[in-house]
C-alpha positions, 0 to 999 in steps of 0.5 A: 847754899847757893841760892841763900847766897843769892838771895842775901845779895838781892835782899834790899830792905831800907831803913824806913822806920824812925825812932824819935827818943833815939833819934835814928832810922831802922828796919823792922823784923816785918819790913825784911820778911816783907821784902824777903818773901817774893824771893824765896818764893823766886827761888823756891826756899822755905824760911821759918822762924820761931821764938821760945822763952827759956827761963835759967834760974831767974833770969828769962831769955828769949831764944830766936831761930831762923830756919833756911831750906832750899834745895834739899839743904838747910841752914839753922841760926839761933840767938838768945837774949 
């Protein structure tokens, strides 16, 4: 997974976004994928993510999952909440 490395170490997204009730700056989902494109284009990787909602009784989870290629190799990662 060397080029995943590579591209988290040049990935720089700033924190431009504000939120004025919490009072503190963040980055978007929109603004990393902004910023992340140009080097898997660079490097010739694939990400792709995807949501599903789960429903475990009553409680409804969302499921999130990030999908790396490059190279013959992949790497997945999945959140719930």
């Amino acid at each position: 997974m060397k080029i995943l490395i590579q591209i988290q170490q040049e990935l720089k997204v700033p924190k431009g976004q504000f939120n004025k009730f919490g009072n503190f700056r963040y980055r978007s989902a929109e603004d990393i994928l902004e910023a992340v494109k140009p080097l898997l284009g660079k490097y010739n990787a694939l990400l792709t993510l995807s949501d599903d909602i789960l429903q475990l009784g009553d409680w409804i989870f969302l499921k999130s999952t990030a999908h790396f290629r490059a190279e013959g190799e992949s790497a997945e990662t999945v959140a719930r909440t």
